[in-house]
C-alpha positions in Angstrom: -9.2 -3.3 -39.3 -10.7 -4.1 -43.0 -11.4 -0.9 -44.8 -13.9 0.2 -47.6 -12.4 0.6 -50.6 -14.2 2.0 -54.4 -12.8 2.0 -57.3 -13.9 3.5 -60.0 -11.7 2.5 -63.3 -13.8 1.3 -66.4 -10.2 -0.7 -67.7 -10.9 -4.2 -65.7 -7.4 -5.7 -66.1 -6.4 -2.2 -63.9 -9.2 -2.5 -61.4 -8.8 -6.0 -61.0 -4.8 -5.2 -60.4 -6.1 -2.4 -58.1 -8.2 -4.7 -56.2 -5.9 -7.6 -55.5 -3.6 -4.6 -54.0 -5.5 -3.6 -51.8 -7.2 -6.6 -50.6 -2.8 -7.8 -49.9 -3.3 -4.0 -47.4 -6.5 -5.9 -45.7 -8.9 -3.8 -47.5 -12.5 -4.9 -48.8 -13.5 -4.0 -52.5 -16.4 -2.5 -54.8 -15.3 -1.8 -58.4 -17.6 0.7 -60.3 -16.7 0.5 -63.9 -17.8 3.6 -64.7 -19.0 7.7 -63.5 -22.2 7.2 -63.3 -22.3 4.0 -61.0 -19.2 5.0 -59.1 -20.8 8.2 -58.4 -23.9 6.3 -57.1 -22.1 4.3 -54.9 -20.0 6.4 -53.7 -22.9 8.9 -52.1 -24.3 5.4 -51.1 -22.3 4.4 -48.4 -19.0 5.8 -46.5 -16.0 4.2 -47.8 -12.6 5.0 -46.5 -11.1 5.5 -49.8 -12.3 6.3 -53.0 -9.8 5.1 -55.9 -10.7 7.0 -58.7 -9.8 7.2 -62.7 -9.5 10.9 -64.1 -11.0 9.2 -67.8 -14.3 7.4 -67.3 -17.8 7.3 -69.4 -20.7 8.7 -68.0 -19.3 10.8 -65.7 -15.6 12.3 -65.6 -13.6 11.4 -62.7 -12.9 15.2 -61.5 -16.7 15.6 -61.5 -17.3 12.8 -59.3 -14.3 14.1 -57.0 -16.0 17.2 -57.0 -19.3 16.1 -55.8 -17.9 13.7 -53.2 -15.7 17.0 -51.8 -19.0 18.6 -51.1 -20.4 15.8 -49.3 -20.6 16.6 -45.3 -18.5 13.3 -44.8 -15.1 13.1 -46.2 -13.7 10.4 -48.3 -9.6 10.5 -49.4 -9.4 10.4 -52.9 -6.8 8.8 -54.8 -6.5 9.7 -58.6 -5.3 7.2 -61.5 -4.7 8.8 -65.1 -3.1 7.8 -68.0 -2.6 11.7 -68.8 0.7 13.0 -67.5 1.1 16.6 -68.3 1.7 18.6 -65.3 -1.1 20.3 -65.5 -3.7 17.3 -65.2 -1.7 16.5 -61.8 -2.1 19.6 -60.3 -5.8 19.8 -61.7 -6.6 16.5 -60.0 -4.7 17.9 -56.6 -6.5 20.7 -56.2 -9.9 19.7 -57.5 -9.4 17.9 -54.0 -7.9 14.7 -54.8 -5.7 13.1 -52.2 -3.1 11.8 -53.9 -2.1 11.1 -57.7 -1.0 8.2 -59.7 0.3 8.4 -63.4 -0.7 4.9 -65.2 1.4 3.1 -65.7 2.2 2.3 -62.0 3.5 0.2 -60.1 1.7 -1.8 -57.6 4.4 -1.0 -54.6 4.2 2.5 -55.3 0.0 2.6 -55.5 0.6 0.9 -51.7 2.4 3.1 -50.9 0.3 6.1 -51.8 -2.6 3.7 -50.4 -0.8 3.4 -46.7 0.2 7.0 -46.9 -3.1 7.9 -47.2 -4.6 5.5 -44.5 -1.9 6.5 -42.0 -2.3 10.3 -42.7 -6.1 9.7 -42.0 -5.4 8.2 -38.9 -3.1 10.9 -37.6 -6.1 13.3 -38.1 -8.4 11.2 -36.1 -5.6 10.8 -33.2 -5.3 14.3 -33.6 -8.8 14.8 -33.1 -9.1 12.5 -29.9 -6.1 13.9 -27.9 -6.2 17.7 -29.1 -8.3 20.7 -28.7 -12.4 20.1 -30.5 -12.6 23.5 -31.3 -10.2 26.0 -32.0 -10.2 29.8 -31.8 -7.7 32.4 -32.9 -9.9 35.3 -33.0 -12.7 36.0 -34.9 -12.0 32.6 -36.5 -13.4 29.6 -35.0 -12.2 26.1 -36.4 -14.6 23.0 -35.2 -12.4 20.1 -36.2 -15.0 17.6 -35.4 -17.7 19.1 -37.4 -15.1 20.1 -39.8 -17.0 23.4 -39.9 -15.2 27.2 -39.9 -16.8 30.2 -39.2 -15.1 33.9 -39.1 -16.8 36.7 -37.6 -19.7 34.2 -36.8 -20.4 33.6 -40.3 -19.9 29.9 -41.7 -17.2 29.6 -44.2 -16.8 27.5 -47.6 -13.5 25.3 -47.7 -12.8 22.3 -49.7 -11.5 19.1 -47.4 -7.7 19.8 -48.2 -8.7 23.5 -47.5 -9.6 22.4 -44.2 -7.3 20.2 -43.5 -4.3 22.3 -43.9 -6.1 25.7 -42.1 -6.0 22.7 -39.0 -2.8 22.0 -39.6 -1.4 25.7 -39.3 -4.2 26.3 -36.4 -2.4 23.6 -34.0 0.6 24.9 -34.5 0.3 28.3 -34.4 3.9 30.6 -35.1 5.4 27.6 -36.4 6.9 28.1 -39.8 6.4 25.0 -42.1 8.2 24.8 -45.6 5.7 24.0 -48.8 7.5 20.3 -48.4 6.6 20.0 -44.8 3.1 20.8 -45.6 2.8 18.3 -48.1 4.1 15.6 -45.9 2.1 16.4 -43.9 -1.4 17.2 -44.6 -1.5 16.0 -48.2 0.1 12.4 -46.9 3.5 12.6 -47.8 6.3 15.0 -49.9 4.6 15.3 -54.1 7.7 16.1 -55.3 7.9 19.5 -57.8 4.2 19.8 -56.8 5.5 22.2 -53.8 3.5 24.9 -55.8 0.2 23.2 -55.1 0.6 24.2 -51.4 0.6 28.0 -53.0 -2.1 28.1 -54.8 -4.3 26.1 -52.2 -3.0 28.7 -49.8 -3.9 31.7 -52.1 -7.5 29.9 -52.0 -7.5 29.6 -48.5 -6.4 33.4 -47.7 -9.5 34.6 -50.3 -12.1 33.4 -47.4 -10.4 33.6 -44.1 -8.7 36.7 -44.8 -10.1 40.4 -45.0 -7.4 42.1 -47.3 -5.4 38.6 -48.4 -2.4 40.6 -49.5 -2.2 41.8 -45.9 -3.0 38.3 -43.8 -4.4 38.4 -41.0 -3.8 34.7 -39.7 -1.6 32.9 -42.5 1.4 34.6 -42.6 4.6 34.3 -45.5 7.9 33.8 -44.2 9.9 34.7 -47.4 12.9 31.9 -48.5 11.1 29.3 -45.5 7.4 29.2 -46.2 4.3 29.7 -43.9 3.3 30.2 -40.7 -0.2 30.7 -38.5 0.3 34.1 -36.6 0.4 33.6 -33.2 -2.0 35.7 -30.6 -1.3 37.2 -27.2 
């Protein structure tokens, strides 16, 4: 299956790397060289990954993430940088990238986030086919297909990842999942040291599903493990 691939990286000799790795993974390419075009293109069309830099004239790279995370479809994002302070990695995370990559990479280890990505996506749509459409634990209802949440019948705000990870802990409800097994497995595979991401985009999460987030109602802290979704009688 050829997939749709934009990247957005105003340094050809990168995006030109970029592209010839991802057309070896069967994938078919648009380069943008910089925001404003990639931005264009990127609410032009669905692609099935967005390859973005964080640097770029016009319009910065966590803008464009930003607008493309409140699009109604969703597009993985995976960051490039040549920043590599911590906190430009966890900035690019939680401004709802997918994934992260510190230039200078390497182009097995940009595959690798690449199939990662693809094979995480794929999971979700399996996930969607063979499991439950809607789910409810209470006053929470979670449409997965619609990728729409609504608590008390009132429609809720998330971010993709915010979503994605409110699924994760809805289908597996009293299950406790370490901040490493979260990130395996709804940000695409273990970020290692970025465990802390999984807190804050929990914190985030608990601010609109919860009533009193310091008392949760649904997402629950099980202290020296991690998480778990409270299960209901």
């Amino acid at each position: 299956m050829t997939r749709q691939v934009l990247v957005v990286e105003d340094d050809k000799d990168i995006a030109r790397l970029v592209e010839l790795q991802l057309v070896e993974l069967s994938c078919e390419v648009k380069i943008a060289s910089d925001g404003i075009e990639g931005l264009a293109e990127a609410q032009s069309k669905r692609y099935d990954l967005l390859v973005l830099d964080l640097m770029l004239p016009g319009i910065g790279g966590l803008e464009i993430c930003q607008r493309v995370r409140g699009q109604d479809r969703y597009t993985p994002v995976l960051m490039l940088t040549s920043k590599s302070s911590e906190l430009d990695r966890v900035l690019g995370l939680e401004m709802g990238a997918d994934d992260y990559l510190t230039k200078p990479f390497s182009v097995l280890e940009l595959a690798a986030r690449v199939k990662a990505i693809f094979r995480r996506v794929d999971n979700l749509s399996k996930d969607q086919d063979s499991e439950k459409i809607v789910i409810r634990s209470g006053d929470l209802h979670i449409d997965v297909e619609k990728r729409s949440v609504r608590l008390d019948g009132k429609p809720l705000d998330l971010t993709a990842k915010e979503f994605d990870l409110l699924v994760h802990f809805a289908r597996h409800p009293g299950r406790v999942f370490s901040r490493a097994q979260l990130l395996d497995s709804v940000w695409g595979y273990s970020h290692s040291g970025y465990e802390h991401t999984v807190n804050s985009h929990i914190n985030r999460l608990r601010t609109k599903i919860e009533i009193d987030p310091n008392e949760p109602e649904f997402i629950e802290t099980v202290w020296g493990v991690g998480y778990k979704f409270r299960e209901r009688n």
